[in-house]
N, C-alpha and C positions, 0 to 999 in steps of 0.2 A: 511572478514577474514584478512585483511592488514591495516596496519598505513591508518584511514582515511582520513586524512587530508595531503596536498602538503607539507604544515609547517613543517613536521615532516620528510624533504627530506633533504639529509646535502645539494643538489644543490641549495637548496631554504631554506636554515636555516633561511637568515636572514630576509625571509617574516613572520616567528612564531612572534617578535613584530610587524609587520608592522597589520598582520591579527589578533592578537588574541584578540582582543576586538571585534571584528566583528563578530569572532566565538564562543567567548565564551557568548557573549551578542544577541545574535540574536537566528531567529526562526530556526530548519530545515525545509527542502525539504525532505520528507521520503520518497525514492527509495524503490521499492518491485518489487523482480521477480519469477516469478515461474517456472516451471520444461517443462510450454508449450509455453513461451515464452511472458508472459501478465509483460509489465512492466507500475507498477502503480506509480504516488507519489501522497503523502496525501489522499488516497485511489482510486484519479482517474485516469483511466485507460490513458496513454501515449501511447503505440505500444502493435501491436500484432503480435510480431514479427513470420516469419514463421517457421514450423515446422509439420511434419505429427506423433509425438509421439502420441500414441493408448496404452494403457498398460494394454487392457479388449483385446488386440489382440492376442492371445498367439503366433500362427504364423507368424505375422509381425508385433512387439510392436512398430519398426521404433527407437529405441530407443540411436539411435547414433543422432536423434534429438534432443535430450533433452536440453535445454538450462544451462547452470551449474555457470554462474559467470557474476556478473553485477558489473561493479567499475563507479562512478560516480567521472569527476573532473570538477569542475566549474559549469561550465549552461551543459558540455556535459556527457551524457549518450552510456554507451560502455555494450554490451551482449556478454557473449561468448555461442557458442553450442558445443557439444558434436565431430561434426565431421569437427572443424576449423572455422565456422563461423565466422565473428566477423560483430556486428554491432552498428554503432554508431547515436543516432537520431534518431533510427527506420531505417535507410538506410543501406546495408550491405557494410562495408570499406572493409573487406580481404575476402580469403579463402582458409584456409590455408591446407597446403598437407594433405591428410585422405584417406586411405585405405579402405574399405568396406568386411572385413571378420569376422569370428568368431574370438572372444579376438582380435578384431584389438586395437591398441595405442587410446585413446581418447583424447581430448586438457582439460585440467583440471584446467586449471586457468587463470587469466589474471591480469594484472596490467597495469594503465597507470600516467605520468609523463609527464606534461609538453606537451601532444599531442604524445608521443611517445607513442608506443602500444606494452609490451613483454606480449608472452604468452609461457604456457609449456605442453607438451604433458606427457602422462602416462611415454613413453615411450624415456622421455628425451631431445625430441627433443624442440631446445629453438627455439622460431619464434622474430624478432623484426620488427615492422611496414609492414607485411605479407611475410617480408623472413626468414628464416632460417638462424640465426646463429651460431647454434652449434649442437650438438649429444653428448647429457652427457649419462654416462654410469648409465646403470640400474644394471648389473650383476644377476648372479643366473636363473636359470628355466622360466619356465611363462612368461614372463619377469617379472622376478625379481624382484627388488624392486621401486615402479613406484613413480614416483615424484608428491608430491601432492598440492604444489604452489611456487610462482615464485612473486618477489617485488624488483621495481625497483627503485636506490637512484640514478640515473643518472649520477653517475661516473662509478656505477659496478650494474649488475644484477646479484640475487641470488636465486637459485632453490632447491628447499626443499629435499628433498629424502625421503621415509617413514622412513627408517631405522636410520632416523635422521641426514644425512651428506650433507653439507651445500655444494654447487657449486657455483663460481662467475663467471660471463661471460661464455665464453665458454672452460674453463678450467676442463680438464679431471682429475682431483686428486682434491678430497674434500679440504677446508679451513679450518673446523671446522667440529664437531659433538655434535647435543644436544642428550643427553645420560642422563643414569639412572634413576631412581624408580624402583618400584617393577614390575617385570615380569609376566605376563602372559600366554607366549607360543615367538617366536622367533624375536624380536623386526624388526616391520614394515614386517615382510616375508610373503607375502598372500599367501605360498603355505602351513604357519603355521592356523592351524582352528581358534586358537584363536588370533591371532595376528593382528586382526583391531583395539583391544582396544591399543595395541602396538606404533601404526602407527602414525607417527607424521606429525601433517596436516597444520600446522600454524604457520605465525611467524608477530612480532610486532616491532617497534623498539619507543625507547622511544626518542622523540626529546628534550630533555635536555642533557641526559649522552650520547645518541645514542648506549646506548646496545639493542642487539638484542635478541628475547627472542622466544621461539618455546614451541608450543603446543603439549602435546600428548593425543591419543583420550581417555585415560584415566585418565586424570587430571595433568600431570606430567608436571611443566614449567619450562623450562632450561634456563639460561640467559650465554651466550656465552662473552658477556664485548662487550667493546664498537669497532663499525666499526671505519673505519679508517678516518683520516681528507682528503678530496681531495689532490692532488697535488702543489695547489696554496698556501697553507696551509701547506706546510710540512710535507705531507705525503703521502704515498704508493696510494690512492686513493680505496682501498682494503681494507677488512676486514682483520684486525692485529691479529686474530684470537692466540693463542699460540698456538703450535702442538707439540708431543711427540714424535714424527717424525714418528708418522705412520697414519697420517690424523686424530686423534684423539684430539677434542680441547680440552680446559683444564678449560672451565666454569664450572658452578656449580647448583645443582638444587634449586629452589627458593622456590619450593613449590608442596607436592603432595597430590592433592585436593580429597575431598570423591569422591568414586567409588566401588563397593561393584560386578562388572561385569556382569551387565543388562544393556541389551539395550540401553534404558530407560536413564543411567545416564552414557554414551558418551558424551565426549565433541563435542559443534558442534560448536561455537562461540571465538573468540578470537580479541582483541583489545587492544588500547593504548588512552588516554587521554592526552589532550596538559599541564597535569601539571607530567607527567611523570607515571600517575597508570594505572597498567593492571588489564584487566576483561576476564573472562574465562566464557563462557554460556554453562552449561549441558543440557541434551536433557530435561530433565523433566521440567525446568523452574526454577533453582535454581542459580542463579549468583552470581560469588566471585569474589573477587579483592585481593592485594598481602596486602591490611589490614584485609581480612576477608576468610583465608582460611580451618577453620574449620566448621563453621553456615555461611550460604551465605548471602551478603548483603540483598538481597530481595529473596523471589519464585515468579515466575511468573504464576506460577499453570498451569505446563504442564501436560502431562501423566502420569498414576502411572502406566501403561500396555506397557512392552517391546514391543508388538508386535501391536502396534496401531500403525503408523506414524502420524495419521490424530492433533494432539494433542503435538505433540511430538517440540521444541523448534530449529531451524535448522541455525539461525546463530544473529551475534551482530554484531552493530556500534558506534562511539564514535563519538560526532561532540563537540569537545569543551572540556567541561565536564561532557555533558548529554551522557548517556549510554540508546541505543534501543536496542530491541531484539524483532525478527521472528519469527511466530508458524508458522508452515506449513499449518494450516489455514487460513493464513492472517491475526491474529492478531497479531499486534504492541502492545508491552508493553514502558514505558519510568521510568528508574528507578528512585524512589526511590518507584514507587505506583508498586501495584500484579494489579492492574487490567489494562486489557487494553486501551489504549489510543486509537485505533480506529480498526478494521476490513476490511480489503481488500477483495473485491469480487473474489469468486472462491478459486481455496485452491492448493496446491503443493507449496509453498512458499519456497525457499531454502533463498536466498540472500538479504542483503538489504544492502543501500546504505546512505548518507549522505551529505548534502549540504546545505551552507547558500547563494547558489546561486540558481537565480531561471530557471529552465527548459527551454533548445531549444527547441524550437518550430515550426523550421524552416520548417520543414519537417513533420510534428504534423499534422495527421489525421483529418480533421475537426470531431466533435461530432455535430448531429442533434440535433436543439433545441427541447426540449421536452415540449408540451403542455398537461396546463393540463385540463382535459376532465372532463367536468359535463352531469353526465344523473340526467337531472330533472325532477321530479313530480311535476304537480300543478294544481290547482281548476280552473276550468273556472271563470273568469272576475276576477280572483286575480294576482296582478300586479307580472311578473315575470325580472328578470335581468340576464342574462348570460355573465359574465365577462370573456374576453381571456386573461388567462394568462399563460406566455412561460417565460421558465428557461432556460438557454443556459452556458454551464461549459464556454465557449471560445469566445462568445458575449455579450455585454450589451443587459437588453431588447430591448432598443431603436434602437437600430441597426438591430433588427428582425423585418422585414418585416411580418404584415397578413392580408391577402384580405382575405376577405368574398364572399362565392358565392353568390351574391344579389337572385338568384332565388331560394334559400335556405330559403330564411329570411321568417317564419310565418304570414299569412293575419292580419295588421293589426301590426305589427313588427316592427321598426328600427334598423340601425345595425349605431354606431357611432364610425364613422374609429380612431377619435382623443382618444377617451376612451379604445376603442376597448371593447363593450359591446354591446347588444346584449337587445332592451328594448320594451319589450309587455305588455303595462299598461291593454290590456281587451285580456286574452287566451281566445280562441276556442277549445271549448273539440275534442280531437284527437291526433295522432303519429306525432310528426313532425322529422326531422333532419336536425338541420342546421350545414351548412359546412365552414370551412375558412382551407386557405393554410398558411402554416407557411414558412418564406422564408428566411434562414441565408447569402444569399449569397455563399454560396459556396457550399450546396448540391441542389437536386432536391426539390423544395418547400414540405414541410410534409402538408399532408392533416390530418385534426382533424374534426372527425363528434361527435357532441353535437346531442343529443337524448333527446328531450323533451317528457313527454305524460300528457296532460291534459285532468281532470277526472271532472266529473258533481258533482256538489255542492249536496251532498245528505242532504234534509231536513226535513226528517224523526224523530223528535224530541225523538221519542221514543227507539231511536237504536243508540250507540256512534259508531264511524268510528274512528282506530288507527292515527294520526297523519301523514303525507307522508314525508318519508325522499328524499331529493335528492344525491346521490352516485358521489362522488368524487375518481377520476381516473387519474394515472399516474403523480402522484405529487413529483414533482426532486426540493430540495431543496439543497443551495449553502451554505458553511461555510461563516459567517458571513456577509452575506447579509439577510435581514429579508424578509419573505416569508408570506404576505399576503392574506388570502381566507375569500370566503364569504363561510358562512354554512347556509343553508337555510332548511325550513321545514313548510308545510301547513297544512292544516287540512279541511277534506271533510265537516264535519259538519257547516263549514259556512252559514251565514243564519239564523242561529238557535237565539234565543234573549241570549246572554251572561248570563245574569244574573241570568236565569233559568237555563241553560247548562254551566257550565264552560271548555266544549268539544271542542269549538270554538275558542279557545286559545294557541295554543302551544307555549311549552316552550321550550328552549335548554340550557342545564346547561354542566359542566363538573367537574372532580374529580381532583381540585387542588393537589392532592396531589400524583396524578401521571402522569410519564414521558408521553408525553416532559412538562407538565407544570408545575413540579418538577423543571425544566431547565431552566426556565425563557419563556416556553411559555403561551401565552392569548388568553382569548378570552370573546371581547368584545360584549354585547349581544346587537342587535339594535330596540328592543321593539318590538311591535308588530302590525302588518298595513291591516288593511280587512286580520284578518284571516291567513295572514302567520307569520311567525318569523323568523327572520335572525339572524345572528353577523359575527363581525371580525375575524377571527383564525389569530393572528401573533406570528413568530418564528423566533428568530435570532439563528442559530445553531453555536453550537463551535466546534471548533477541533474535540473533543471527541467525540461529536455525531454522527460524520462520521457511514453510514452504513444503515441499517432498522430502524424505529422507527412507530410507530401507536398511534393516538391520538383519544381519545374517548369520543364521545359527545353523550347525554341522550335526547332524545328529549317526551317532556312528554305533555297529555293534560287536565293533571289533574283529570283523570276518569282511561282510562287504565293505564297500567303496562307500566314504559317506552321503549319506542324502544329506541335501540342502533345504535348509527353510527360510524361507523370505518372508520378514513381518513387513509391511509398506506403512507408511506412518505418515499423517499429514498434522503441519504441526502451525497453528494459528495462536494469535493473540487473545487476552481473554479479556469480552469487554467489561466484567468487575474493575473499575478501577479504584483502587487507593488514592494515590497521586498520580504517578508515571510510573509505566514500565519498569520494575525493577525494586520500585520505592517502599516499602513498608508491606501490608499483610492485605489480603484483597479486603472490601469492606462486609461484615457481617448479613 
């Protein structure tokens, strides 16, 4: 909900040419947090950060847990929680002052600049780099009117107020106020019933004109004119704001976006793009800009039901001139398409972030490499192969270490450490399982049991036997690395004379014409040998694919009906990075 980009800082004005080919010409890093503390990018998971929120607990929801603001600058990643937290990396930097009572003050935003870290409490109180610098006034009941973000240009920090009245540093008498549209009930008053839609939750600043501009949750965008030049520069260092001498500024409104007073079509999103255009994202999935505020530039097909959240659109980011936007689900939209660009695992999504830098890692959790696990079926004396292959978000193959436990390996077996394959030219009818450890170097070696069962060649000429599939299990596949598998499938009737039976044959086909091989995946089929039948399955997944996908192969023996084989396939980002997603070769 703040100017993404540093560029757009007047203390770093004049990095906007130095960065903006970089930014405007490159990939993101898509930041995604949720309300329990999972911060993902490009769908895979980074921290998990702590937190005891329960909200199935009616008695102790814990809910001063709640994680509520993630700002990314550079490679570093910053979380705010609910009772001061802050943390950066996955490691906690601050913690800051928080009381523990009913209605106590909550920290409700954050900003950072330059490694500086300002944060703002409900209840005014400004923190910078985990001390407190100031106590801005709420007034009124309840406490009053509570402050709902905080953005720092590193001459002056400025603190929102609901009621629309702009604070700089720690200065007790407002600069400015974004004001006007149509009313509702008591502008920004939460002891008013309707007056959330009122509440003004956002603000942007444009780095060209450097006017600043503020949200309200019901569509209404005020632009207040431009802050002020620093000091070195000739001026006040301060927003120039005009006043009518009673804290009242004297900007203008820009724009008041549809809004009809459902849930549902609350603003949640607000931003700025580095050629100077604001984007406002409503809950439902409908996003404007200050060219398009009557039909929104795109829908992103949120909720039409006020009282869902699960659906509902919860915030936007601008890296460049590319505009993302948040479901609470985890799905990523990137505009100018409605559908979305990928899916985050788990759901409570509020915050996302942006960056053409790529993620610290320093502190970065290792992920266990995942192996993927074959339970084979096959005929006695028909030649079987069990290939190990391991996906790892955060190692090359080759860097994963897997032994074999040799006392595992089937009478009559090989296990070939350089292939790492698994080769019985003559099975033994029976259960086998063979084992190997998978070893990334930095967790405990993951053990993987492969479950063979070979079945007697029935040759019974007068009776067909279905084809045997072999079941493929826990298959992690990486954006844009291609992900190769054997598919394999035999047939009991071996033995039989072919020509009389064409039982003894099976075949594996698949439906080109649906996902993933709609996508660009294959699969190449490798004829047929004593009786079984193989092929290649390869996939190079993109971006988009990020998420579930299930790929479906027929395996037929030209007598019965064919059996079906479902590979399920989860398919994540790899956190090797080069540059961004897409850019050049992972790094060595």
């Amino acid at each position: 909900m703040k100017c993404p980009s540093v560029a757009c800082r007047w203390s770093i004005a004049l990095l906007l040419l130095a960065c903006a080919g970089d930014v405007l010409h490159g990939q993101a890093f898509v930041y995604a947090l949720n309300d329990r503390g999972r911060v993902a990018v490009n769908g895979t998971q980074l921290d998990k950060l702590p937190g005891k929120f329960d909200p199935d607990d009616p008695e102790d929801p814990n809910d001063e847990q709640i994680w509520v603001d993630l700002v990314v600058e550079g490679a570093d990643r910053y979380g705010l929680r609910r009772d001061g937290r802050v943390f950066k990396n996955g490691k906690q930097l601050y913690a800051l002052p928080f009381a523990l009572f009913v209605n106590a003050p909550e920290w409700i935003d954050l900003d950072v600049l330059l490694g500086t870290v300002v944060a703002i409490r409900s209840d005014g109180v400004l923190s910078q780099n985990g001390s407190t610098i100031g106590e801005l006034p709420v007034q009124g009941l309840m406490g009053g009117f509570p402050f709902r973000a905080v953005m720092s240009l590193g001459i002056a920090t400025y603190s929102l107020r609901s009621d629309g009245f702009l604070f700089v540093n720690d200065t007790l008498t407002p600069i400015g106020r974004f004001q006007g549209g149509p009313l509702f009930g008591t502008p920004g008053n939460p002891e008013d019933g309707e007056s959330f839609d009122t509440q003004w939750f956002a603000m942007a600043i444009d780095p060209l004109t450097l006017e600043l501009r503020g949200l309200r949750r019901d569509g209404v965008v005020f632009n207040l004119g431009p802050v002020a030049a620093p000091p070195d520069q000739g001026g006040t260092g301060f927003a120039p704001f005009r006043s009518d001498g009673e804290g009242v500024g004297l900007g203008n409104v820009e724009a008041t976006l549809p809004f009809e007073g459902a849930n549902n079509q609350n603003y949640d999103g607000f931003g700025m793009s580095l050629d100077g255009t604001w984007y406002a994202l409503r809950r439902d999935g409908w996003l404007f800009d200050e060219n398009d505020v009557i039909d929104p530039v795109v829908n992103f097909q949120g909720g039409d039901d006020p009282e869902e959240f699960g659906d509902l659109y919860r915030d936007l980011a601008v890296l460049g001139t590319d505009v993302y936007a948040l479901r609470n689900d985890g799905r990523v939209a990137l505009s100018p398409q409605a559908s979305p660009l990928f899916t985050n695992a788990k759901s409570g999504y509020t915050d996302i972030a942006l960056s053409a830098a790529a993620p610290d890692l320093t502190s970065f959790k290792n992920q266990r490499p995942v192996p993927v696990i074959y339970n084979l079926r096959g005929v006695e004396n028909v030649p079987l192969n069990v290939p190990v292959i391991v996906s790892d978000v955060d190692k090359e193959p080759e860097d994963i270490v897997v032994t074999a436990d040799l006392e595992t390996v089937p009478p009559g077996a090989t296990w070939n450490d350089e292939l790492r394959v698994l080769s019985w030219p003559v099975p033994v009818v029976g259960k086998y399982k063979f084992t190997v450890f998978v070893d990334d170097g930095s967790n405990k070696p993951r053990k993987a049991n492969y479950k063979i069962r070979v079945l007697a060649t029935d040759n019974n000429p007068d009776k067909n036997r279905k084809p045997l599939t072999s079941k493929i299990k826990k298959v992690q596949a990486l954006v844009d690395r291609e992900l190769a598998l054997l598919i394999y499938a035999t047939d009991r009737d071996f033995g039989e004379d072919p020509e009389l039976d064409p039982g003894d044959v099976p075949e594996i086909t698949v439906d080109e014409d649906k996902f993933p091989f709609s996508a660009g995946a294959t699969f190449t089929p490798g004829g047929v040998v004593d009786g079984s039948a193989s092929g290649v399955f390869r996939w190079t997944p993109a971006f988009e694919d990020i998420g579930k996908a299930k790929a479906i192969f027929f395996v037929s023996d030209g007598v019965a009906k064919p059996r079906k084989l479902g590979l399920s396939l989860k398919v994540v980002s790899s956190l090797l990075f080069a540059d961004a997603p897409g850019e050049g070769e992972p790094d060595p």
